[in-house]
C-alpha positions as CSV (number, residue, x, y, z in Angstrom):
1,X,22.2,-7.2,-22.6
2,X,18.7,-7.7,-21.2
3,X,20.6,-8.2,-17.6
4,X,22.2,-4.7,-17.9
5,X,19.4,-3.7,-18.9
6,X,17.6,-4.6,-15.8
7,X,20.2,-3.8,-13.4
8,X,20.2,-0.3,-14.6
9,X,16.6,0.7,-14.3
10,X,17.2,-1.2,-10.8
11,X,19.4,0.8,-10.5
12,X,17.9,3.9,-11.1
13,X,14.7,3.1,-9.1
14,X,16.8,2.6,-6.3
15,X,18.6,6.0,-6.8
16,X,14.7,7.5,-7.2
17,X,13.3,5.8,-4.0
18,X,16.8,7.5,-2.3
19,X,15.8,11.0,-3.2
20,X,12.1,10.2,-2.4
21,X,13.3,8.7,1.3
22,X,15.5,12.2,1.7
23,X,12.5,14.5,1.2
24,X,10.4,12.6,3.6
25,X,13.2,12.1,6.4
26,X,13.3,15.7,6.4
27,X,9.9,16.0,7.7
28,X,8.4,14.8,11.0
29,X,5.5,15.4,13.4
30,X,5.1,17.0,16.8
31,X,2.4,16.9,19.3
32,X,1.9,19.2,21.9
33,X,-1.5,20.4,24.6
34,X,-2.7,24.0,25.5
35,X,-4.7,25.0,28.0
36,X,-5.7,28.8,28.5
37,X,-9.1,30.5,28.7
38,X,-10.2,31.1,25.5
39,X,-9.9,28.8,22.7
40,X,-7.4,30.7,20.8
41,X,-5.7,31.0,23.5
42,X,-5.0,27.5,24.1
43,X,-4.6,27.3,20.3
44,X,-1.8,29.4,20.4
45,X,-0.2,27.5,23.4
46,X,0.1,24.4,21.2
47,X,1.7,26.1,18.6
48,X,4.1,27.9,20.9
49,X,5.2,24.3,22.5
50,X,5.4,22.2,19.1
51,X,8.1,25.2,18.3
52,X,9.5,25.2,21.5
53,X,10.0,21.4,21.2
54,X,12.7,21.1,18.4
55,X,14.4,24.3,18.0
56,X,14.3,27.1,20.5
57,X,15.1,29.7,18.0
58,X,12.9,29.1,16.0
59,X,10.2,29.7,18.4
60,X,11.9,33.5,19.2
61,X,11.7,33.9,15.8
62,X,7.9,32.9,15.3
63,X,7.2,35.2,18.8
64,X,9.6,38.3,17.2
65,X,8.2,37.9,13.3
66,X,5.6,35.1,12.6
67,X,8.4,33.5,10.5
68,X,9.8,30.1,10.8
69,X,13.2,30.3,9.4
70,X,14.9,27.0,8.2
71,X,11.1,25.5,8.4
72,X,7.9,24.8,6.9
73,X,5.4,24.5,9.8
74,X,1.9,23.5,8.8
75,X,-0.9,24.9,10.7
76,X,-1.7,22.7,13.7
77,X,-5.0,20.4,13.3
78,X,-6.3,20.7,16.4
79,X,-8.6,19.1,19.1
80,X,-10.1,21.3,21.7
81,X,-12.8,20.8,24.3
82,X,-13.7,22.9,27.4
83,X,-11.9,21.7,30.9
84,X,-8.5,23.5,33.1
85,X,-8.6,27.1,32.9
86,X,-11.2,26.9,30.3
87,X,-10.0,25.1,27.5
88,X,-7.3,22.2,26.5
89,X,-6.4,21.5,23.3
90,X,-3.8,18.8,21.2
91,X,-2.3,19.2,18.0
92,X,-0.4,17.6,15.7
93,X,1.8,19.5,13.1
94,X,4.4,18.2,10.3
95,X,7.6,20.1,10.3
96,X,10.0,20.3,7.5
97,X,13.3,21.9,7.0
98,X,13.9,23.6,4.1
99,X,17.5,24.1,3.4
């Protein structure tokens, strides 16, 4: 009895870790640079190319209604410092699809 017992909550910590490993292989993270000349400017290059670098469509949507349909998209953390045109920046943001 005390063997069953185990294997089931075994069992159902191994069903648990599933779902948890499903949510996070759902997410990843994208890098991309900017450089334009202003600091928003190059801001809003990295976001454009993170877009741009896993689903085209996405990005037109995002350029046509500020939406990212079929993904959660958090804000960029970025790193920016004057050089090119007038400034480059890197980001990094974690993607997620939602349905």
């Amino acid at each position: 009895m005390i063997k069953l017992s185990c294997a089931a909550a075994l069992a159902v910590s191994l069903v648990g870790a599933g779902f948890a490993g499903s949510a996070e292989a759902a997410c990843f993270k994208k890098t991309a640079s900017g450089t334009a000349t202003s600091l928003d400017g190059a801001k809003f290059q990295v976001k454009e190319a993170i877009l741009q670098s896993f689903d085209w469509g996405v990005w037109a949507a995002f350029m046509a209604t500020g939406s990212t349909p079929g993904y959660r998209v958090s804000t960029p953390a970025y790193k920016c410092s004057p050089g090119g045109l007038g400034y480059n920046c890197r980001g990094t943001s974690t993607i997620c699809k939602t349905g």
